[in-house]
C-alpha positions in Angstrom: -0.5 8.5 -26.4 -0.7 8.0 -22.5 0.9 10.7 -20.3 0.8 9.9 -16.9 2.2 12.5 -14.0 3.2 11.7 -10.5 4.8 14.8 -7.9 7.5 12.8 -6.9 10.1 10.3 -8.3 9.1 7.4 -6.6 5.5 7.2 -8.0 6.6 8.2 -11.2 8.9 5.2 -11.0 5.7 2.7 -10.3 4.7 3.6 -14.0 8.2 3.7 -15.4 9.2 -0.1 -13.9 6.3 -1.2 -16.2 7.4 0.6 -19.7 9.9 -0.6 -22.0 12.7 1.0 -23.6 12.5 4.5 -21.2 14.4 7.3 -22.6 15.0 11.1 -21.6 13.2 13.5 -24.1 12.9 17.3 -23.9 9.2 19.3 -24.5 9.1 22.6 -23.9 12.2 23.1 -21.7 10.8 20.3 -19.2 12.5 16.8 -18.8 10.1 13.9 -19.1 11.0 9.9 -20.4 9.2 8.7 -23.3 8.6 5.0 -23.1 6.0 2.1 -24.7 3.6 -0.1 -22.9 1.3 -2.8 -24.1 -1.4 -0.1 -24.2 1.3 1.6 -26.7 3.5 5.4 -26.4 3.2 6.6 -22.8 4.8 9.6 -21.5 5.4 10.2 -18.1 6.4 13.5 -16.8 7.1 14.1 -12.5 5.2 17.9 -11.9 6.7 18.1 -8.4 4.9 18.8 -5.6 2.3 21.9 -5.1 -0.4 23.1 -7.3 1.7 25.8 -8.8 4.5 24.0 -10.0 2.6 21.0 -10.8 0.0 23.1 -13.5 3.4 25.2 -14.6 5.1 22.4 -16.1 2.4 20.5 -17.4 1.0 23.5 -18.9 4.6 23.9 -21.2 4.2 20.0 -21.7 0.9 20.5 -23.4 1.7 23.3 -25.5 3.9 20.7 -27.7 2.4 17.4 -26.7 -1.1 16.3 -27.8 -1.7 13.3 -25.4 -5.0 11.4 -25.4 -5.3 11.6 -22.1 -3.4 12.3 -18.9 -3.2 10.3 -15.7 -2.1 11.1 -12.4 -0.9 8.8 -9.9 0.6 9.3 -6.7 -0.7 9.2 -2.6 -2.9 10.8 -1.0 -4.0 11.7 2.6 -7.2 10.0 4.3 -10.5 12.7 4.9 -12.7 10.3 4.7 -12.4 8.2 8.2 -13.2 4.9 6.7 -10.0 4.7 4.3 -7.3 2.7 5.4 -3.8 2.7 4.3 -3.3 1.3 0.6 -6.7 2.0 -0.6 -6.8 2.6 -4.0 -8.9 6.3 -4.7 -10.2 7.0 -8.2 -11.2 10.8 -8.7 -14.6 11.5 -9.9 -14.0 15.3 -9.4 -11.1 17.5 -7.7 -11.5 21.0 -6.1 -8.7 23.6 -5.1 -8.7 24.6 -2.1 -8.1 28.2 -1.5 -8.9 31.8 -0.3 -10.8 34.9 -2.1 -7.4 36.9 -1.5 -4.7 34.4 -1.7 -3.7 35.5 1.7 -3.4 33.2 4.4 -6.8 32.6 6.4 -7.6 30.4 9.3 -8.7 26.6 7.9 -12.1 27.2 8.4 -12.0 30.1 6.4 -10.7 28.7 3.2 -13.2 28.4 -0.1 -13.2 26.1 -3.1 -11.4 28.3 -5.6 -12.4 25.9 -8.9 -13.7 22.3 -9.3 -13.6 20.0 -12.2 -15.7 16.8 -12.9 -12.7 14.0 -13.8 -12.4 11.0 -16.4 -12.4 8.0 -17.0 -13.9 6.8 -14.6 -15.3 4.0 -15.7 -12.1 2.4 -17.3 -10.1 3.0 -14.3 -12.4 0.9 -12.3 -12.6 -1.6 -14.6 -8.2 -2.2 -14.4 -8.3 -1.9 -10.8 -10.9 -4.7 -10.3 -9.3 -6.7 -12.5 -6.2 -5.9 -10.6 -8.5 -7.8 -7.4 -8.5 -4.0 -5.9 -11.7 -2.6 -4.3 -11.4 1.0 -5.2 -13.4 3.6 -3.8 -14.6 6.8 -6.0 -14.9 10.1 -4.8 -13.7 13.9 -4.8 -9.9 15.5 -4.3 -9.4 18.5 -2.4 -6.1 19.8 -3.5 -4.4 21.8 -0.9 -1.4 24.4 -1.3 -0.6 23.4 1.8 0.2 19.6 3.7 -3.0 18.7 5.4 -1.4 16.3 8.2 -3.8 17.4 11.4 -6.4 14.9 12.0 -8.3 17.8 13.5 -7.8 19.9 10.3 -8.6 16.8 8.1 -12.1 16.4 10.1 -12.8 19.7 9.4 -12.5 19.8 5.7 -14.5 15.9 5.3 -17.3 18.0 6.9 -17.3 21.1 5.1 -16.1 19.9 1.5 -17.4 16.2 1.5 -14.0 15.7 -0.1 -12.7 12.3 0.2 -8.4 12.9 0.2 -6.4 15.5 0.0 -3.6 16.3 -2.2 -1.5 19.1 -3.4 -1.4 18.5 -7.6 -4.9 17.2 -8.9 -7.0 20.4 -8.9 -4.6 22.2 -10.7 -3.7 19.6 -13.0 -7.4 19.1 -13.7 -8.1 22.9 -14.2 -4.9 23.1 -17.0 -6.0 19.8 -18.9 -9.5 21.3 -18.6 -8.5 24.2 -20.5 -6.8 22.4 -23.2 -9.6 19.4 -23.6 -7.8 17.1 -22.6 -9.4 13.8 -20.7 -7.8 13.4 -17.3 -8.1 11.0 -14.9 -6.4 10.3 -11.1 -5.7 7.5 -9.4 -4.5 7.9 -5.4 -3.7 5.4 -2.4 -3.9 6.1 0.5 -0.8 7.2 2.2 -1.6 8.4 5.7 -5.1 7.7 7.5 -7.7 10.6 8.9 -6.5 9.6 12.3 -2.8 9.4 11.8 -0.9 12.0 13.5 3.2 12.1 12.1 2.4 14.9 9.9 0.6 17.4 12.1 3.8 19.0 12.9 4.2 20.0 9.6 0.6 20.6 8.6 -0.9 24.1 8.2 -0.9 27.0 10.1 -1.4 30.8 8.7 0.4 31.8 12.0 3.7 30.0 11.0 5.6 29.0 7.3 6.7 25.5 6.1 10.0 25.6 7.3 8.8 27.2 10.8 6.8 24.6 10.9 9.3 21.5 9.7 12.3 23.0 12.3 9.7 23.1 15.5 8.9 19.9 14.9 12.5 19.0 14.4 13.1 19.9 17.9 10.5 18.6 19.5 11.7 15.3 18.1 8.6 14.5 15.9 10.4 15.2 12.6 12.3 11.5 12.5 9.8 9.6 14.1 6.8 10.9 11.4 9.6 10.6 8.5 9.7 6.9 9.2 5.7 6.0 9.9 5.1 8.0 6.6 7.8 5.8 4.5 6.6 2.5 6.0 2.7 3.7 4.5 3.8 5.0 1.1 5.6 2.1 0.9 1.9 0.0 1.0 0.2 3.1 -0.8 2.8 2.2 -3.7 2.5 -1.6 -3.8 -1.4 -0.7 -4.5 -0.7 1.7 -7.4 1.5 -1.1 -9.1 -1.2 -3.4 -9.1 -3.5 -1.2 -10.5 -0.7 0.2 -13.2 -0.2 -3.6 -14.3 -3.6 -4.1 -15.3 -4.0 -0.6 -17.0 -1.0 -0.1 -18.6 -2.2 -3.4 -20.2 -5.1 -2.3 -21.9 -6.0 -2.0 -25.7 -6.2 1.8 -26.6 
């Protein structure tokens, strides 16, 4: 059995559209659908967004379910300068991002708290170039925090290496870790290293998320970067259903 995890609804719904006969099922006090692909039983379970909540309800997912392996799909933001929009990102190892204290520190002061090597690989390049998809492989830095500041974003590709950011696949990585479970993660691109609409909102120690999310309100940012980022996950999720096509397809 298949589970595959998404933060939000909308790339949960990627997978779902391709299963048959969806249906609401309870594990462990958290809602997820059961459903059946070619490929056979696939869970799918949305985490929400954040490392913390993200590792909480998977962790009560895998105390009852035994999957054979877990998949996260979803977008992700650009580190790496040369990814574009819609490029399709397959994990070979994601890192969470953090501070010795859990206190809030400059950028440039923040550490890799964990890092974990990912699977597999292999098969998930194999669907996406039979999907016609030119992935790229590399590492996940998963952030507490949005990472929208192309300055910030330059910052971390230097000191990490890290290819995209998130804010779920570290700590999804570290709980499947500790229960043996393979787990792979696929990303598109949602929002390039360039790309500015989401600096309002990106982190700063000196202010908190809803600080943050009302200044730029004001200053007349918040509407403007709402729209850019819908118009890109929009392509980010027409990549991830080409890719699910091919392996939700596959012979287990």
């Amino acid at each position: 059995m298949l589970l595959v995890t998404a933060a939000l609804s909308e790339e949960l719904n990627v997978a779902t559209a391709l299963c048959k006969r969806p249906a609401r099922v309870d594990c462990a006090g958290v809602r997820l659908l059961r459903a059946v692909a070619a490929s056979g039983t696939v869970c799918l379970l949305k985490t929400g967004v954040g490392p913390e909540r993200a590792a909480s309800r998977l962790e009560l997912v895998l105390r009852q379910l035994q999957p054979e392996e877990i998949l996260t799909v979803g977008y992700a933001g650009a580190l790496d300068p040369g990814l574009r929009i819609g490029d399709l990102i397959i994990a070979q190892r994601a890192s969470l991002l953090g501070t010795p204290d859990n206190g809030m520190r400059t950028l440039d002061e923040l550490v890799l708290s964990g890092s974990w090597s990912l699977s597999p690989v292999a098969r998930l390049e194999a669907a996406a170039a039979q999907a016609g998809l030119t992935p790229r492989s590399g590492a996940i830095l998963t952030s507490r925090h949005i990472i929208g500041d192309p300055a910030q974003k330059q910052l971390l590709y230097r000191k990490f290496g890290a290819t995209v950011v998130d804010m779920e696949t570290g700590a999804l990585a570290r709980t499947a870790a500790a229960r043996g479970v393979p787990y792979g993660c696929v990303r598109a691109i949602s929002d390039e290293a360039a790309d500015e609409f989401l600096a309002p909102v990106s982190y700063d120690p000196s202010s908190g998320p809803l600080s943050r999310v009302v200044k730029a309100a004001l200053a007349g940012n918040w509407l403007r970067g709402y729209r850019q980022w819908r118009e890109r996950a929009e392509a980010a999720r027409n990549t991830l259903r080409m890719f699910l096509e091919h392996y939700l397809r596959r012979a287990q």
